[in-house]
N, C-alpha and C positions, 0 to 999 in steps of 0.2 A: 254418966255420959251426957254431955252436949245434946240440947236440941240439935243443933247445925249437923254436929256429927251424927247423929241417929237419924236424922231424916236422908243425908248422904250416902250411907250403909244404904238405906232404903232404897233408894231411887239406882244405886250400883249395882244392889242384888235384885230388882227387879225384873222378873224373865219377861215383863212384858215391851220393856225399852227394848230389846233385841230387833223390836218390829217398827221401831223408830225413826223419822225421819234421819235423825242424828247419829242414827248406828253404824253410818257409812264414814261420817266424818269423825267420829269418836274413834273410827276402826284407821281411819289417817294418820288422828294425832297419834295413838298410843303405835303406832308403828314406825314413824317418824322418829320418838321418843328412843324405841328402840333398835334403831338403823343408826340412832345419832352416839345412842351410848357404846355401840357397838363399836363404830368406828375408833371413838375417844379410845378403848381399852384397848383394840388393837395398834391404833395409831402410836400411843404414851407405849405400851409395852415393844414394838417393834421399835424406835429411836433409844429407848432405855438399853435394851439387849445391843442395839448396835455400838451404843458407846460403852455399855460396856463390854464387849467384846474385843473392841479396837483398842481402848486403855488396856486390857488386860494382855492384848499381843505386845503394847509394846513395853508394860511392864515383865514381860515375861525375859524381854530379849534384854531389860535392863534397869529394873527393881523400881525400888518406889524413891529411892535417893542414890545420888551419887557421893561420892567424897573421891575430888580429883587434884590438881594440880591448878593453882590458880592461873599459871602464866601457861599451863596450859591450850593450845591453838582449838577450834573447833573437827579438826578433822582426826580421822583415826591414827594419824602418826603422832601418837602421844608423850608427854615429857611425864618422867615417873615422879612418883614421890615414895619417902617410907613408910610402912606400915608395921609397924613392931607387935608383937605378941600383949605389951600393955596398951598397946591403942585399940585392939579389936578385943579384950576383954571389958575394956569401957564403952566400947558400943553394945558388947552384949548384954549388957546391964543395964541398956536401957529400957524403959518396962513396953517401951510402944515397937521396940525392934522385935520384931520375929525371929530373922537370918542374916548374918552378917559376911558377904564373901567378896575375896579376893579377884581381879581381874585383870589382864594385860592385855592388849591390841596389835597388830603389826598387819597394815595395810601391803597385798603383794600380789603376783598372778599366778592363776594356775592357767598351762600351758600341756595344750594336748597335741596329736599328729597335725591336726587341721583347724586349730582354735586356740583361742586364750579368753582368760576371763579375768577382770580384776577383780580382787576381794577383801577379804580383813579377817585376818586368824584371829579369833578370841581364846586367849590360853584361858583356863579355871583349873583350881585345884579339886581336892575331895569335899572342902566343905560347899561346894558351889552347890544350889536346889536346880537340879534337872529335873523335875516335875512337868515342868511347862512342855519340855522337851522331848519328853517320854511320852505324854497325851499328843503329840502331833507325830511320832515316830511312828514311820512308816515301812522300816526294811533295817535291819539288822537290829544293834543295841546302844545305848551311851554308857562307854567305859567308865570305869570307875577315874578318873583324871586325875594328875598327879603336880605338886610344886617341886619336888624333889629328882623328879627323873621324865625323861623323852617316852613316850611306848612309841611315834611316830605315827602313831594312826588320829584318824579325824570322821567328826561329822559333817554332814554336808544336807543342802535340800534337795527337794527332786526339782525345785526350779534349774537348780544349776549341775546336776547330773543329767538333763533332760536337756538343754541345753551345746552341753556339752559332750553328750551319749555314755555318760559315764553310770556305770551299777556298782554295785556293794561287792567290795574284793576290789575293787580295783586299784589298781596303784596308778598318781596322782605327781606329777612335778611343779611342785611350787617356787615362786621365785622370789626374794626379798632384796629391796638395795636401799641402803643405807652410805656406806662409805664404799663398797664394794656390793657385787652381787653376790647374794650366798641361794643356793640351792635349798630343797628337802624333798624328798621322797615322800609321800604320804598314801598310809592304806588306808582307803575306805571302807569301816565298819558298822555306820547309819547313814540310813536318809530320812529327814524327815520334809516337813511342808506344814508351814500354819496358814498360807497362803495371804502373808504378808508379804506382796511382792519386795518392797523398799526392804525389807531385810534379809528376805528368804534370798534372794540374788546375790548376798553381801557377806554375811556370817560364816565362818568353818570355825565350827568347836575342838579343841585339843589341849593339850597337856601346858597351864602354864609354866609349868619349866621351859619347854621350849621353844615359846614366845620370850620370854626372859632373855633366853641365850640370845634369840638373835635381834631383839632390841640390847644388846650385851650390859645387862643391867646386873646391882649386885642382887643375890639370892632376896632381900629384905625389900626391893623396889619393884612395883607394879605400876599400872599404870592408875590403878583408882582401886576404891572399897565399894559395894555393892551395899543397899540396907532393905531388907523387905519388911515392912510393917503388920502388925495383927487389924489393922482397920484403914481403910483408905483413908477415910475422913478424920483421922489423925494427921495427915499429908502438911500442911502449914507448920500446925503447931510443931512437931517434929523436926522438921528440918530448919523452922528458927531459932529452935532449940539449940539445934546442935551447930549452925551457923555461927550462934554465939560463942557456943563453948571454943569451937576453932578458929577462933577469929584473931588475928595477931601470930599465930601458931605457924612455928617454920620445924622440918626435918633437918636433922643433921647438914642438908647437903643446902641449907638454905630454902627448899621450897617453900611455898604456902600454900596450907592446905585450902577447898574450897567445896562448901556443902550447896549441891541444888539439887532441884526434885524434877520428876519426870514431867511436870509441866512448863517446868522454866527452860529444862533441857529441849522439848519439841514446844516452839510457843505455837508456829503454824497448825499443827494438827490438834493441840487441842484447840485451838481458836474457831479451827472448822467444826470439830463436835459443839462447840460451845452454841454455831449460826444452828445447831438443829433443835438447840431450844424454844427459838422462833420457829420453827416451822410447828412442835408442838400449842405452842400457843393461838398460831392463826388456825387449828384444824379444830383444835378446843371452843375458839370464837367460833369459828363457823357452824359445826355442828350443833353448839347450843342455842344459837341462833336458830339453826332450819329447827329445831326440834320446836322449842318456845315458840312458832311463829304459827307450826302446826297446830298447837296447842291453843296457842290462841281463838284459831279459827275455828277448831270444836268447840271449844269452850263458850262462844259468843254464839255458835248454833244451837249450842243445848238450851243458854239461858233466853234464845227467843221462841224454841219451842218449848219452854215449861214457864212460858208468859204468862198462861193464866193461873200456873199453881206460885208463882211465887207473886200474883194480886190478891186467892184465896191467902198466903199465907201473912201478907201485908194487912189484908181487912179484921185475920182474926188477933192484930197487935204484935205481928214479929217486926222487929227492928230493920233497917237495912244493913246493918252492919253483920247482925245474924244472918242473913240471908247470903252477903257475901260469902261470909262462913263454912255457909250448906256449901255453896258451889265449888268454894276454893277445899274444901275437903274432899267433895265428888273428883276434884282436879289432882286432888293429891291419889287418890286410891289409880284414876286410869294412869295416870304417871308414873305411879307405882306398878302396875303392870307389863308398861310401856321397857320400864327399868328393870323388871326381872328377863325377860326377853332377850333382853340387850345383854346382858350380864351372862346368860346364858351361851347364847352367841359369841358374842365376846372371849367368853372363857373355855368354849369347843375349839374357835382358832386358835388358843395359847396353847393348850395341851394338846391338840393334832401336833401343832408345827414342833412343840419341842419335845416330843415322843419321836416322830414319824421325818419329821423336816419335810415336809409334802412339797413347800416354796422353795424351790432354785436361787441361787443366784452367780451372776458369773466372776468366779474369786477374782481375775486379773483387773476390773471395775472396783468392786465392793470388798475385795479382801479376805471374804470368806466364802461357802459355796453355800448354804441356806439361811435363809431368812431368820435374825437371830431374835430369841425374843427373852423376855425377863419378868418376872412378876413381882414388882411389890405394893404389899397387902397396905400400906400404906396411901399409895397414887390410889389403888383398886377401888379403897374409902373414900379418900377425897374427890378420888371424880362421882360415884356414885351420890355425893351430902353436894357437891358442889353443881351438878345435874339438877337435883333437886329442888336445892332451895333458887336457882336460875330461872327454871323454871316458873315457880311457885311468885316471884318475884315479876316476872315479866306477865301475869296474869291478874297482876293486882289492878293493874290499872284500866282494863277490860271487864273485869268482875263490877267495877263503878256504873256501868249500862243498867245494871238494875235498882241504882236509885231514880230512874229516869222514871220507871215501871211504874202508871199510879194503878192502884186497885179497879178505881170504877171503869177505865178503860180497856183494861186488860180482861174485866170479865162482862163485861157489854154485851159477847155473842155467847157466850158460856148458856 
């Protein structure tokens, strides 16, 4: 062991520092330290959980790729393309697809005594992942959907049975026009709510047969293919993957196919998750700041009250370079305490809020109703190494005060 570090031990486990002038200002920084870490973990972890929470609502309502119709318009009245039994066993073979399904759209109104709403019928067949659907299902169930045949029943949200006073059982007239107006009767069998408003308003789930029919497409045309991925962070490479492969590529009826991903599909929204990266970084600057700054200020308290032990330990031939040493190791141990505090804290609000959700928030604002949060052990490290060594780094240039220190002055009234 270090002279530096052993005499720092010393001077840390010291019960009689507790009666120190400096006990007050030591009891600042390392609280500072840990008001600062605190924040960062909550802060990084509250913006992480929100994006992903918001990516994963709107992948939920529409995968991590599309494959659609190039000449395709952007709104729901979609032009089809084909989708043949050897084109979706070549996406399944791709090793980064997870789930591969079919989908169709038909924007229309549903129409009650006293109301009407506009919406957009999403037909899916059986291979479609209701997963997403079934964790926000809130009153009845999601049928088993069908390419082959009508059942006539549908899901819906509670935005839009609430809305429009409509519950489970109820029967529903829809309206569609195209060349004409065609009708349907629709029974409602769920409701759910992810308290996405932009879609919970928008969506009614059913049977792509019967979307099919009344976009009057052949049995082989949908309006796109769905691709859900085993890892987000495959998201690029994937989808220029397969960009390539359909690139040039027409259907029977002449279409051309076209592959884009959930971020090129909403550029606005993620462009908004993207500004909250900034907000974690000026909270990151700031907090290491107040903390460091704290730190500073014990740190320059301690080494002008241990003025005359580090003249004793100048006269009996320690270096200044050792001496800095001492202190910046004494800085690393209250830092280090400072930081288990923090971490502690820190990590009592992750697991309250996502046991308990103790934090409100009001979905029709924020999209969801508590405070979402996310932990990875990765950020968790690098903020705690990157705390640290900030820290450690902005003290170095205040630890230089005691070369100033000569021996014969400092111990004068000794």
């Amino acid at each position: 062991m270090s002279l530096s570090l052993y005499i720092a031990r010393r001077i840390y486990r010291d019960q009689a520092s507790q009666k120190r002038v400096s006990r007050p200002a030591v009891l600042i920084a390392m609280t500072g330290i840990a008001i600062g870490l605190a924040v960062m973990i909550v802060s990084v972890s509250v913006i992480v959980g929100f994006k992903c929470e918001i990516r994963d609502k709107v992948v939920g309502f529409g995968a991590h790729i599309r494959i659609d119709n190039l000449s395709g318009s952007s709104s729901y009245e979609t032009r089809p393309v084909v989708v043949t039994d050897s084109m979706l066993a070549a996406l399944h073979d791709d090793p980064q697809v997870r789930r591969v399904q079919r989908y169709s759209t038909k924007p229309g109104m549903i129409k009650t005594a006293d109301s009407f709403q506009g919406v957009v019928l999403k037909g899916i067949a059986s291979e479609y992942d209701i997963s997403f659907f079934k964790a926000h299902l809130l009153e009845g169930e999601i049928p088993q959907f069908s390419d082959s045949a009508s059942s006539n029943r549908v899901v819906l949200s509670c935005t839009l049975a609430d809305k429009l006073n409509l519950k489970l059982g109820d029967k529903i007239d829809t309206y569609f026009i195209q060349d004409d107006v065609r009708a349907r009767r629709l029974s409602i069998v769920g409701i759910y709510q992810t308290n996405f408003s932009e879609y919970d308003r928008l969506f009614l789930l059913t049977d792509l047969c019967m979307v099919n029919r009344l976009n009057r497409w052949e049995p082989d045309q949908v309006s796109g293919v769905e691709l859900l991925l085993d890892d987000y962070k495959h998201l690029e490479e994937a989808t220029y993957r397969l960009a390539d492969a359909s690139q040039g590529r027409f259907d029977r009826y002449g279409q051309e196919y076209c592959v884009r991903h959930v971020e090129q599909l909403h550029p606005q929204l993620f462009a908004w998750l993207g500004i909250l990266d900034v907000n974690i970084w000026v909270i990151l600057f700031l907090m290491v700041g107040v903390a460091g700054f704290t730190m500073i200020s014990g740190l320059l308290i301690i080494i002008i009250e241990r003025t005359s032990m580090i003249g004793v330990l100048k006269s009996l031939g320690a270096s200044n370079t050792t001496i800095r040493r001492l202190f910046l190791w004494l800085s690393v141990f209250l830092i280090g305490k400072g930081m288990l505090w923090g971490n502690l804290i820190g990590l009592a609000f992750y697991f309250i809020q996502a046991h308990w959700g103790l934090f409100k928030l009001d979905p029709t604002t924020y999209y969801m109703d508590t405070v979402p949060v996310s932990f990875n052990l990765w950020l968790f490290l690098l903020l705690n190494v990157g705390s640290l060594l900030a820290s450690l780094l902005m003290l170095i240039g205040p630890s230089y005060l005691i070369t100033r220190i000569h021996p014969a002055q400092s111990m004068r009234y000794e």
